[in-house]
C-alpha positions as CSV (number, residue, x, y, z in Angstrom):
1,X,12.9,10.0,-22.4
2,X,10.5,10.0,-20.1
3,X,7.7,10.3,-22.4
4,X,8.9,7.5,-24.2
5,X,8.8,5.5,-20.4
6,X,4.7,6.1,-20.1
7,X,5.0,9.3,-18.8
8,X,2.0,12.2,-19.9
9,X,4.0,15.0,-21.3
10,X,3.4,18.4,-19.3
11,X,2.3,20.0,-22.3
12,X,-0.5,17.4,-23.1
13,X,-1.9,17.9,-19.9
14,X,-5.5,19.5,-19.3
15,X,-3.2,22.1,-16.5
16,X,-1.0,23.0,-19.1
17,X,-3.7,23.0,-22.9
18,X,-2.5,26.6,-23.1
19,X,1.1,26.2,-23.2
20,X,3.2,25.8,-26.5
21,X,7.2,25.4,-25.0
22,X,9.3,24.5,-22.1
23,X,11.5,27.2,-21.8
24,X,14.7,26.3,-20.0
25,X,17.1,29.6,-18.8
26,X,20.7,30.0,-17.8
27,X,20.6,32.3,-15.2
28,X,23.3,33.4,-12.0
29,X,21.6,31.7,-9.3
30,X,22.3,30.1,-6.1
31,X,20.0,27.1,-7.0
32,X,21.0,24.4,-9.2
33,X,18.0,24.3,-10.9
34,X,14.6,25.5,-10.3
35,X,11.0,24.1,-12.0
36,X,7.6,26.7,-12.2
37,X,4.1,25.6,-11.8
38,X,3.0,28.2,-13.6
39,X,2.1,29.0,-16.8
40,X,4.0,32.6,-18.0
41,X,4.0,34.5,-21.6
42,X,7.1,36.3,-22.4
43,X,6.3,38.4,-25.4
44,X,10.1,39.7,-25.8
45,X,11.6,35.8,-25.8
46,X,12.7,35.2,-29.4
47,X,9.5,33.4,-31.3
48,X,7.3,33.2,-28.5
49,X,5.1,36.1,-29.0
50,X,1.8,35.7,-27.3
51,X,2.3,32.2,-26.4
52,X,2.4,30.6,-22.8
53,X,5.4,28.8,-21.9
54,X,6.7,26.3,-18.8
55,X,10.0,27.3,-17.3
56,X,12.9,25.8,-16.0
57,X,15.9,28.0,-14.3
58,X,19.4,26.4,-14.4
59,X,22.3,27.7,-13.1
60,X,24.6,29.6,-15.6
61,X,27.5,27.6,-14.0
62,X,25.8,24.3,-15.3
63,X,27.1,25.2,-18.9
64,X,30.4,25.1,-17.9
65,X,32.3,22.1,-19.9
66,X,34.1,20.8,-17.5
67,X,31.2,19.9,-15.3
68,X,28.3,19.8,-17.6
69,X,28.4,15.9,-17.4
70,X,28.9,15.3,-14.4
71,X,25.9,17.4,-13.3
72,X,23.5,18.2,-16.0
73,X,21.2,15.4,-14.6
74,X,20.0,18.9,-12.8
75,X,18.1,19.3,-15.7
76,X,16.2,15.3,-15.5
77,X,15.3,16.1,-11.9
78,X,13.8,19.8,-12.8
79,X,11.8,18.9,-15.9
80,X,10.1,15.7,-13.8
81,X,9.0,18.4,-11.6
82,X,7.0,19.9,-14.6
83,X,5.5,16.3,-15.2
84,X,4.8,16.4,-11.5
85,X,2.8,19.2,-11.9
86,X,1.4,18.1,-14.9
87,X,-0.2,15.2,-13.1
88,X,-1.2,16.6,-10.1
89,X,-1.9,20.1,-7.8
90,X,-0.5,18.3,-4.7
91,X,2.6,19.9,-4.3
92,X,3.8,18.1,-0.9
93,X,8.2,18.2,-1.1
94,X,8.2,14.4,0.6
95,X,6.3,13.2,-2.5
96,X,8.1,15.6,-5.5
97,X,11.7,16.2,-4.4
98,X,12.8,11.9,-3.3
99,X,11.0,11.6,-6.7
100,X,12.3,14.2,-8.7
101,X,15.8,12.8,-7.0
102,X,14.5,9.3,-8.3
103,X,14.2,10.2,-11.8
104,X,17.7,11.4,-12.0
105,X,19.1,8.3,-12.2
106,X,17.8,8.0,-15.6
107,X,20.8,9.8,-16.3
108,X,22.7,8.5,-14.0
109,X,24.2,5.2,-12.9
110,X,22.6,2.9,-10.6
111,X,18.7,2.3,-10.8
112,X,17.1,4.0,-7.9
113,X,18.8,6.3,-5.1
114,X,21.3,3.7,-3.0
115,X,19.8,1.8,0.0
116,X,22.7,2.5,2.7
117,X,23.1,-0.6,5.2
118,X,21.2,-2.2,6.4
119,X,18.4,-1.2,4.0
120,X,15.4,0.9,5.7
121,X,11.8,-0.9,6.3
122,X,8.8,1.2,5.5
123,X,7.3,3.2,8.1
124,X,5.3,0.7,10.4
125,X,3.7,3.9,12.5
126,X,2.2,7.4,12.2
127,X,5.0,8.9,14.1
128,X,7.5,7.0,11.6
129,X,4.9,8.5,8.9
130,X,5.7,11.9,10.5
131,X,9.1,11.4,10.8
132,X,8.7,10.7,7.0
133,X,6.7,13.8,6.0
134,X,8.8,16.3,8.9
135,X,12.2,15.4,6.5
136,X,11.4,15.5,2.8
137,X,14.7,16.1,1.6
138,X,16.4,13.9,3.8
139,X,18.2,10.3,3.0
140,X,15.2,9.1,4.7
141,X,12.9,10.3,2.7
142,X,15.2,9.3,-0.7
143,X,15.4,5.7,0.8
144,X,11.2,5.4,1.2
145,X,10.9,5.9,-2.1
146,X,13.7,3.5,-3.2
147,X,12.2,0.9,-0.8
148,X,9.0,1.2,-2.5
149,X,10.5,0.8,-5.6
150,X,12.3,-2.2,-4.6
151,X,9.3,-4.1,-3.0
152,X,7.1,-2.9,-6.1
153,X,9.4,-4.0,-9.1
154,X,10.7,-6.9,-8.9
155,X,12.0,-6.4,-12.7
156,X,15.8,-6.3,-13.9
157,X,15.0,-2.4,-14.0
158,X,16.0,-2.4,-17.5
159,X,14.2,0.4,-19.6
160,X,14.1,0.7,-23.4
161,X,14.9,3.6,-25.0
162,X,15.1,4.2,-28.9
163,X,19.0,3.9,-30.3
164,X,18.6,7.7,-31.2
165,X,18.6,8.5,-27.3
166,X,21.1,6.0,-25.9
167,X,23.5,7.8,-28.3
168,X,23.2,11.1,-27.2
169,X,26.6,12.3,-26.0
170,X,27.4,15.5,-24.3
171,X,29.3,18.4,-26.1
172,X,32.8,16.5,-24.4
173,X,31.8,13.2,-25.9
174,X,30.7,11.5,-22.8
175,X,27.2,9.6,-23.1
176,X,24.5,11.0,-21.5
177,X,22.7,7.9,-20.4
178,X,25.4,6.3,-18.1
179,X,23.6,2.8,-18.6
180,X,19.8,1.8,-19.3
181,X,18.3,1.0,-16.0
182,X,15.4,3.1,-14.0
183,X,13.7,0.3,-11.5
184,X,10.2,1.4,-10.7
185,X,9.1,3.7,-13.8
186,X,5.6,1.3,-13.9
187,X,5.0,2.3,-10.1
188,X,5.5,5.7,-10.1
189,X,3.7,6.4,-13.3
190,X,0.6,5.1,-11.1
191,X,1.3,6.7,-8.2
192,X,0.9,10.3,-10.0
193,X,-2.0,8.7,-12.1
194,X,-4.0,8.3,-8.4
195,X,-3.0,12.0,-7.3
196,X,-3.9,12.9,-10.5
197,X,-7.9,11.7,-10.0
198,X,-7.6,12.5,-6.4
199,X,-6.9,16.4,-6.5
200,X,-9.8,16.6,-9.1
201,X,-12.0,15.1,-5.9
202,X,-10.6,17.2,-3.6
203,X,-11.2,20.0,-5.7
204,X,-15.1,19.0,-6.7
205,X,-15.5,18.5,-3.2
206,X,-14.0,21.9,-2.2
207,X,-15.9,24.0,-5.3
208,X,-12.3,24.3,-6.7
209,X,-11.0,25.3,-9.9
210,X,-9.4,22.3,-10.8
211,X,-6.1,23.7,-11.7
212,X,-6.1,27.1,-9.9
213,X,-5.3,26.0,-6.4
214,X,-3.9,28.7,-3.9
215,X,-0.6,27.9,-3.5
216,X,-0.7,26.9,0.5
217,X,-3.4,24.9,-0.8
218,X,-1.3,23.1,-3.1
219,X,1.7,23.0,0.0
220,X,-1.1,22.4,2.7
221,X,-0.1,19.4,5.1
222,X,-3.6,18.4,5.4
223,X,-3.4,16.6,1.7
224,X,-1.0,14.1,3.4
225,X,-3.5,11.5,3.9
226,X,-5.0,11.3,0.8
227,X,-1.8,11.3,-0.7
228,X,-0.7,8.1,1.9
229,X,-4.1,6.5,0.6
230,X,-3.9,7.1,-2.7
231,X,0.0,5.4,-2.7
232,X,-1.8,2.6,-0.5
233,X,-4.5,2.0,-3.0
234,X,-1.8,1.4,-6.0
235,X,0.0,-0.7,-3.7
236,X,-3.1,-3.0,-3.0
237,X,-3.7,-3.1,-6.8
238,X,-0.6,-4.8,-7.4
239,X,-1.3,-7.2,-5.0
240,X,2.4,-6.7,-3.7
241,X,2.0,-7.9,0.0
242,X,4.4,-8.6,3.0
243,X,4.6,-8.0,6.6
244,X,6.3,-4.9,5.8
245,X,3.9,-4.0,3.3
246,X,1.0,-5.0,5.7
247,X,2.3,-2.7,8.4
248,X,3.2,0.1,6.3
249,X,-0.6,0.1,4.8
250,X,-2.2,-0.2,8.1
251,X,-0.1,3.2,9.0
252,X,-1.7,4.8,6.4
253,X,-5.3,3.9,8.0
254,X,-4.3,4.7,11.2
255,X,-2.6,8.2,10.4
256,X,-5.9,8.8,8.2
257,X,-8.0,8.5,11.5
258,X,-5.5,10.9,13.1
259,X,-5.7,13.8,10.6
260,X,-8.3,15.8,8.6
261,X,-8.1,14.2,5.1
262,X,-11.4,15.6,3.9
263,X,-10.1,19.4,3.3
264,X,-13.5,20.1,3.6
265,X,-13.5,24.2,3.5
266,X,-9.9,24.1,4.0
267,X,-8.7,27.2,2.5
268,X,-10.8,30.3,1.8
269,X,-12.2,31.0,-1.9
């Protein structure tokens, strides 16, 4: 599905050349679901031999019937990760887990995550930035994102998918694809396209590997501006523009000036 949307497939990536499967385990674990960054070889896993795989962790309970439709979109939100990654080293959870809860709704009814009333405005300051960033699991954070979407596709959200896919029904009959909207696909596909050119000049800049970040590199707060720049610089080439808009991408400038964007020597190699 989502390859079929425009999205690069994980394992056509230059992070992930050496990887042949997505491996996706049932295992007893408090977590929903849980997506790895890195690549792993399992030599005991049936057919996989010396070959590096991706991996995915569900919950056992997950395979349970009677609740397998109603919450095997787990598995939508978990494998965007792996595009995620596939895209880009940033790994900051205000960008990946309100996006990751965006892509859901492939799956699921509605086209984006609900804006409650009265819908929220874009941050208009760096402290409503920070509020932002300090919450990235929050409804707030889930209703940026939507709010993006909603100023940045004006479309009826209507996605095309081959008959083969909108057919698909779970083991009790019930389709999988609860209708055929997703507003915003365009959008976000450009968004991780930026971050995508961004890390690799963050990491020329730095004398990185370009895929072998330390991890609190990859989690490191200072990437926040580029990141807010990078979403700015999409959202000036679509020429989308409103006082809202206006204010939110002067923000950006102004919570650049604030914090160390450069990541000049951040980290030790």
């Amino acid at each position: 599905m989502y390859n079929v949307l425009g999205f690069r497939d994980p394992l056509e990536s230059p992070r992930y050349r050496y990887s042949k499967y997505i491996d996706i385990n049932l295992l007893s674990t408090k977590a929903n679901g849980l997506a790895f960054d890195a690549m792993a070889r399992h030599p005991l896993s049936p057919n996989r031999g010396g070959d590096c795989s991706l991996h995915i962790t569900l919950s056992v309970n997950l395979q349970d019937r009677a609740s397998i439709a109603a919450r095997w979109f787990v598995v939508s939100h978990e494998m965007f990760h792996l595009y995620q990654y596939g895209y880009t080293l940033f790994k900051r959870a205000w960008v990946n887990e309100p996006l990751a809860k965006w892509a859901e709704y492939a799956l699921r009814k509605r086209d984006m995550y609900p804006l409650e009333a009265p819908p929220e405005a874009l941050p208009a300051t760096t402290c409503e930035i920070d509020s932002l960033i300090a919450n990235p699991v929050s409804r707030e954070a889930n209703r940026f994102w939507s709010r993006l979407v909603q100023l940045m596709d004006s479309s009826d959200a209507k996605i095309h998918l081959p008959p083969t896919l909108m057919q698909e029904e779970y083991v009790g009959g019930e389709k999988v694809f609860k209708d055929d909207t997703l507003r915003g696909v365009g959008f976000i596909a450009a968004v991780f396209q930026t971050l995508d050119a961004e890390d690799d000049a963050i990491s020329h800049l730095n004398n990185w590997s370009a895929y072998a970040w330390h991890e609190k590199d990859q989690i490191s707060r200072h990437h926040d501006g580029r990141i807010l720049a990078a979403i700015g610089r999409v959202i000036t080439r679509a020429g989308v523009t409103n006082p809202e808009v206006e204010a939110f991408l002067h923000a950006i400038k102004e919570f650049g000036k604030t914090n160390d964007c450069s990541l000049h020597n951040v980290g030790s190699r």
